[in-house]
KEMI-36868 format. One line per 3 residues: number of its first residue (from 1); for each residue y negated, x negated, z of C-alpha. Coordinates in pm, 1 decimal, always signed. Each point is the difference from the previous one (the first is absolute). Example, Ala and Ser with C-alpha at 12.3 -4.5 7.8 and 13.67 -1.06 7.14 Angstrom:
BEGIN
1) +450.0:-1230.0:+780.0; -344.0:-137.0:-66.0
END
This chain:
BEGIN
1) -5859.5:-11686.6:+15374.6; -261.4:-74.3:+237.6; -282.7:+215.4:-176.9
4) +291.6:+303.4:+4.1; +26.1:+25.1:+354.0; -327.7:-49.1:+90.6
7) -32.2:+293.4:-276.6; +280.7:+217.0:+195.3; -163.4:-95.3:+341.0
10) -341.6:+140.8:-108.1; +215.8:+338.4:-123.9; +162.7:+36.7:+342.2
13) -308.8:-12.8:+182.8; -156.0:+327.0:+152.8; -337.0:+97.7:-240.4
16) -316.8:-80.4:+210.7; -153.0:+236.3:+209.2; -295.7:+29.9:-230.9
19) +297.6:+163.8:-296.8; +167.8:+222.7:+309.8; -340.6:+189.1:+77.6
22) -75.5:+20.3:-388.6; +356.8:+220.8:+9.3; -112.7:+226.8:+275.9
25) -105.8:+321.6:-67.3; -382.9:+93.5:+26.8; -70.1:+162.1:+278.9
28) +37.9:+368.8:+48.0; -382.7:+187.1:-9.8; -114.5:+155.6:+375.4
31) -144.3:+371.0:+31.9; -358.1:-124.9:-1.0; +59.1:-184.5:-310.5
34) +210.7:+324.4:-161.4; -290.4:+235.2:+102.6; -246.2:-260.8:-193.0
37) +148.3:+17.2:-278.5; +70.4:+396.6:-14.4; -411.8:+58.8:+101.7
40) -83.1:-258.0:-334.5; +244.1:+144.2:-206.0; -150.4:+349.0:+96.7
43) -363.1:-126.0:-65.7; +142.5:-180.8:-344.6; +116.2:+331.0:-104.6
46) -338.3:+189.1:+82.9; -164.8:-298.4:-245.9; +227.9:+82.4:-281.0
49) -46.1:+384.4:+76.4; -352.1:-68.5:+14.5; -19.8:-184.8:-361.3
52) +241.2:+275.1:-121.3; -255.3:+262.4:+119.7; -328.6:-148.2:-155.6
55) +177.0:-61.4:-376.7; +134.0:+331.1:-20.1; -324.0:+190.2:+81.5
58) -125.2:-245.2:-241.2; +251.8:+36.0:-260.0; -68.7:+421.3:+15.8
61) -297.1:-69.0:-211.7; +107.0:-220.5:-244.9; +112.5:+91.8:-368.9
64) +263.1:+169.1:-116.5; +55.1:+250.7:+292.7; +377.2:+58.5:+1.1
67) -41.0:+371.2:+29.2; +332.3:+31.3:-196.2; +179.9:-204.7:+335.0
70) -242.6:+203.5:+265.2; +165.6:+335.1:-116.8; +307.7:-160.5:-2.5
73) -25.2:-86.8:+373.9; -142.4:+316.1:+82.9; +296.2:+173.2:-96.7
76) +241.0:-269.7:+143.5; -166.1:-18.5:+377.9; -207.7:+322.1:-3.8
79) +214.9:+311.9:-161.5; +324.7:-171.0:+90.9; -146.9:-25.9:+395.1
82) -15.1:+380.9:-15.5; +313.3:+112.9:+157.9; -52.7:-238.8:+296.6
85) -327.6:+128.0:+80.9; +99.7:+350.9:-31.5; +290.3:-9.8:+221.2
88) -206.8:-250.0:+283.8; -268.9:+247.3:-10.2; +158.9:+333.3:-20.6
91) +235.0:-115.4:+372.1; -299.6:-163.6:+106.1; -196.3:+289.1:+29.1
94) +265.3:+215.3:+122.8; +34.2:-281.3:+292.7; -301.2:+26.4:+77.0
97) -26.1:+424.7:+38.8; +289.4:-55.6:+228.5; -138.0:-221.9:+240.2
100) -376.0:+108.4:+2.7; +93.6:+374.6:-13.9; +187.1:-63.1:+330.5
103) -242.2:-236.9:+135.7; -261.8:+265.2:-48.1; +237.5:+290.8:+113.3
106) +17.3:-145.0:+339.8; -366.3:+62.8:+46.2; -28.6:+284.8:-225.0
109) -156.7:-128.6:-296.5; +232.4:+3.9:-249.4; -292.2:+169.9:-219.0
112) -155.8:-345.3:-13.1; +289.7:-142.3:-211.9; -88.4:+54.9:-308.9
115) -299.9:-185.5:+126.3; +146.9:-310.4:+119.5; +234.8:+3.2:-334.5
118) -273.9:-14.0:-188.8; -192.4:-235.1:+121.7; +252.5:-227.1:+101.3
121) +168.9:-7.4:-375.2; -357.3:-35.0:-187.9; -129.2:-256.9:+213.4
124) +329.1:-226.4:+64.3; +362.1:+129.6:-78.9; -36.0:+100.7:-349.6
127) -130.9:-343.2:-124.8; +135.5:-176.7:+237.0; +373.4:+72.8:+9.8
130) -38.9:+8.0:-321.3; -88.0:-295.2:-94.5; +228.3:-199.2:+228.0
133) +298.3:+208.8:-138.2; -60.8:-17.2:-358.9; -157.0:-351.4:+34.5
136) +291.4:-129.9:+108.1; +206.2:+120.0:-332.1; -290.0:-95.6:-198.3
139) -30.4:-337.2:+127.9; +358.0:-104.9:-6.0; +13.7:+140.5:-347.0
142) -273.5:-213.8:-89.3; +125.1:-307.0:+158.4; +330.9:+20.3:-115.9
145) -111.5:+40.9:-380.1; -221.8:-271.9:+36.6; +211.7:-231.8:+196.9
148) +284.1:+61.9:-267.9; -235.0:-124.2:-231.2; -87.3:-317.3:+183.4
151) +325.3:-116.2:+45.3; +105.5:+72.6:-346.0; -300.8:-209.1:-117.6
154) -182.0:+309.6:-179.1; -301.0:-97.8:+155.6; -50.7:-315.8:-108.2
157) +128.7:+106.4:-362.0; -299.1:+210.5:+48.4; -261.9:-306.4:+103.6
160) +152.9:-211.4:-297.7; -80.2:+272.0:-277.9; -344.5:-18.8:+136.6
163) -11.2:+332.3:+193.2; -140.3:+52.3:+327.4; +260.7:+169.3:+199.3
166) -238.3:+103.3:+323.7; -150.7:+203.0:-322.4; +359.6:+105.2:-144.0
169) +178.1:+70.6:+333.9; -241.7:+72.3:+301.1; -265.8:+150.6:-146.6
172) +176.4:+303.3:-114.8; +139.6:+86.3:+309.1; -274.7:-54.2:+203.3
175) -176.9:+260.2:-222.2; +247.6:+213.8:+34.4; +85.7:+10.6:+347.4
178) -342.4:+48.8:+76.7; -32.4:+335.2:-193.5; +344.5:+119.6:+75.1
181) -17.3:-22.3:+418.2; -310.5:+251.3:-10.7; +195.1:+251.3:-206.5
184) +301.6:-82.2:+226.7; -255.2:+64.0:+315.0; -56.8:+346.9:-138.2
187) +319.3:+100.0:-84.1; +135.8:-102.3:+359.7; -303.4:+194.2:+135.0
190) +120.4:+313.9:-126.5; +320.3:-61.5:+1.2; +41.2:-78.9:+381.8
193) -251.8:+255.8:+113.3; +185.3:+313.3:-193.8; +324.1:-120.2:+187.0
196) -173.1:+28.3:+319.5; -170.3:+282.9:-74.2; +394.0:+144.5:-119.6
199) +152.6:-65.0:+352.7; -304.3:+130.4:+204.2; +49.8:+320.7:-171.5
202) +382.2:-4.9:+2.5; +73.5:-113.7:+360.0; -299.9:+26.5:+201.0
205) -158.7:+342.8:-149.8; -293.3:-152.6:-103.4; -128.4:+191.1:-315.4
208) -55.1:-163.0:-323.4; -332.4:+101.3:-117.5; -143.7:-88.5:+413.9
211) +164.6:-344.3:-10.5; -142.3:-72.3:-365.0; -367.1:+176.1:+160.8
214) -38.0:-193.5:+285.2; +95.6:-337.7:-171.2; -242.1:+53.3:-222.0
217) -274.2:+64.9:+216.7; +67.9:-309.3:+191.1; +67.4:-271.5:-292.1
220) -352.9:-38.4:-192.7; -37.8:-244.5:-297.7; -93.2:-282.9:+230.9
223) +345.3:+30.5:+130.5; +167.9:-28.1:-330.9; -189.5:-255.6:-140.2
226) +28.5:-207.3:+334.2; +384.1:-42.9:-60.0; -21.3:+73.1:-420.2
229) -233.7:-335.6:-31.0; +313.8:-198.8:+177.1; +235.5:+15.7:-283.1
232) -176.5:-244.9:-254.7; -11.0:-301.5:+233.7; +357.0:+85.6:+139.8
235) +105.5:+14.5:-388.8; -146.5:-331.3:-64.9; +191.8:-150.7:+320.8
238) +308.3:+105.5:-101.4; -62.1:-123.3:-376.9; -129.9:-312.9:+90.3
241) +287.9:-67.3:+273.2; +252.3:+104.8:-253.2; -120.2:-241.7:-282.1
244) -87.0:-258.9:+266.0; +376.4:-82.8:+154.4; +144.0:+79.7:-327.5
247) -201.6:-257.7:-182.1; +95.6:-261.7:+249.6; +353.8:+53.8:+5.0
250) +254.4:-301.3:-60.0; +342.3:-20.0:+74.6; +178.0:+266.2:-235.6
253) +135.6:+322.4:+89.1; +6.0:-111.3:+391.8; -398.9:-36.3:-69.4
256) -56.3:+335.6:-127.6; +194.5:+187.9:+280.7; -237.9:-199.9:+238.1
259) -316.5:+51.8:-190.2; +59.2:+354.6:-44.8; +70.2:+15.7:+412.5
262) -309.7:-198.3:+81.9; -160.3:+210.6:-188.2; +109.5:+373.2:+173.2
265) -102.8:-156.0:+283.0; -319.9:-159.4:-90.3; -127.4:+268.5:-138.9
268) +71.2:+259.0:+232.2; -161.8:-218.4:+299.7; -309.1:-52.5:-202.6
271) -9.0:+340.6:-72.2; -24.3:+74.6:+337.2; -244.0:-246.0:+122.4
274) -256.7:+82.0:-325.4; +32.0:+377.3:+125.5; -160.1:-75.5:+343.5
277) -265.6:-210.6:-145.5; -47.0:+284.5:-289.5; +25.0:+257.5:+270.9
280) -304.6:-126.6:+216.6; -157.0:-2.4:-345.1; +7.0:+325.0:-77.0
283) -104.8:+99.3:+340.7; -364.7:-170.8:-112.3; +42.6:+88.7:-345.7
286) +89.1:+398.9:+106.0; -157.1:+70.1:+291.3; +100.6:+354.4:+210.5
END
């Protein structure tokens, strides 16, 4: 009897203060801490990317080339991308006669647009706009496939039958995005400057063949070449952000519609910042 209520006595009692602060919760993180770990969660990604990058351009050489899958993806991200570009080019350009033909027309120099058109769309808005636009259907294609795939375990089926699936999965459309966005380039070239060229003749009475004259007189080769030489290395960012988030993605479906969102925007800011750095590289690389 004694040893049961010394038993019930010792139940009764309140747990030490040692078990109460074991039961607490753990403190909630401050902003300095949150920032932390967002700025090494940033740099962790840029090493994966990083590793990503270097065994894919190392993969490109390696036996057997998967030209069968290259074609494959050029047809998925490149002719398939063809309606967007068209349509962001064509209104693009016709924007853009709008507002510099009555820019100009205030100062009576609305002969100089088909100048400023061209130049402008050679040098920046053709590959530029492009690329953003299309890159971000391409790369949320891309991560979406591939993120699918991770979370259904298709990659590592891949890794277990001895594969190499940086050879099987990224290398293809890194080849292919990088031929496709010069082609794209082009076509948005044209595209966008015949639409300008279109609504300076229909609304502001600027003739055809002078428009199509005087743009060409202004826009050499330099000028092409300084925006055409963008679209590889804005091809390759949006291939390698694609396969990038989509190869890391966990957490089923929820994880793909996240990946494939990181991704649009991702890719469209690093778009943007390799385009100044490209930019003031052509300017040495194409002088005048």
């Amino acid at each position: 009897m004694a040893n049961d209520l010394a038993v019930r006595r010792r139940a009764s009692q309140p747990p030490p203060p040692s078990s109460r602060l074991d039961l607490a919760p753990p403190p909630e993180p401050g902003w300095m801490e949150l920032q932390v770990d967002k700025v090494s969660t940033f740099v962790e990604q840029l090493g994966v990317l990083g590793r990503l990058t270097g065994k894919t351009f190392l993969a490109i050489f390696k036996r057997p080339f998967e030209t069968h899958a290259t074609l494959h993806q050029m047809d998925a991200l490149g002719v398939a991308s063809v309606g967007i570009a068209s349509v962001t080019a064509v209104f693009t350009g016709m924007v853009m006669a709008v507002q510099f033909a009555i820019g100009l027309q205030k100062f009576g120099g609305m002969e100089y647009t088909g100048r400023v058109i061209g130049i402008s769309f050679s040098r920046e808005l053709a590959p530029t706009l492009t690329a953003v636009i299309v890159g971000g259907r391409i790369g949320a294609g891309i991560a979406a496939e591939i993120g699918s795939m991770a979370v259904t375990e298709q990659i590592d089926a891949i890794r277990s039958l001895g594969a190499d699936p940086i050879k099987k999965l990224v290398v293809p459309r890194l080849v292919a995005c990088v031929i496709v966005m010069p082609v794209l380039g082009v076509f948005a070239l044209l595209l966008g400057f015949g639409g300008a060229m279109v609504i300076c003749s229909a609304q502001f009475g600027i003739p055809a063949q002078f428009f199509l004259q005087t743009a060409l007189e202004s826009v050499g080769f330099k000028d092409f070449l300084s925006g055409l030489y963008k679209t590889p290395f804005f091809g390759a960012i949006i291939a390698l952000a694609g396969c990038h988030f989509g190869l890391v993605t966990r957490g089923g479906t929820e994880g793909v519609g996240q990946a494939t969102t990181r991704t649009v925007v991702a890719t469209s800011i690093a778009i943007l910042i390799a385009d100044f750095f490209l930019t003031k590289l052509s300017i040495l690389l194409f002088p005048g």
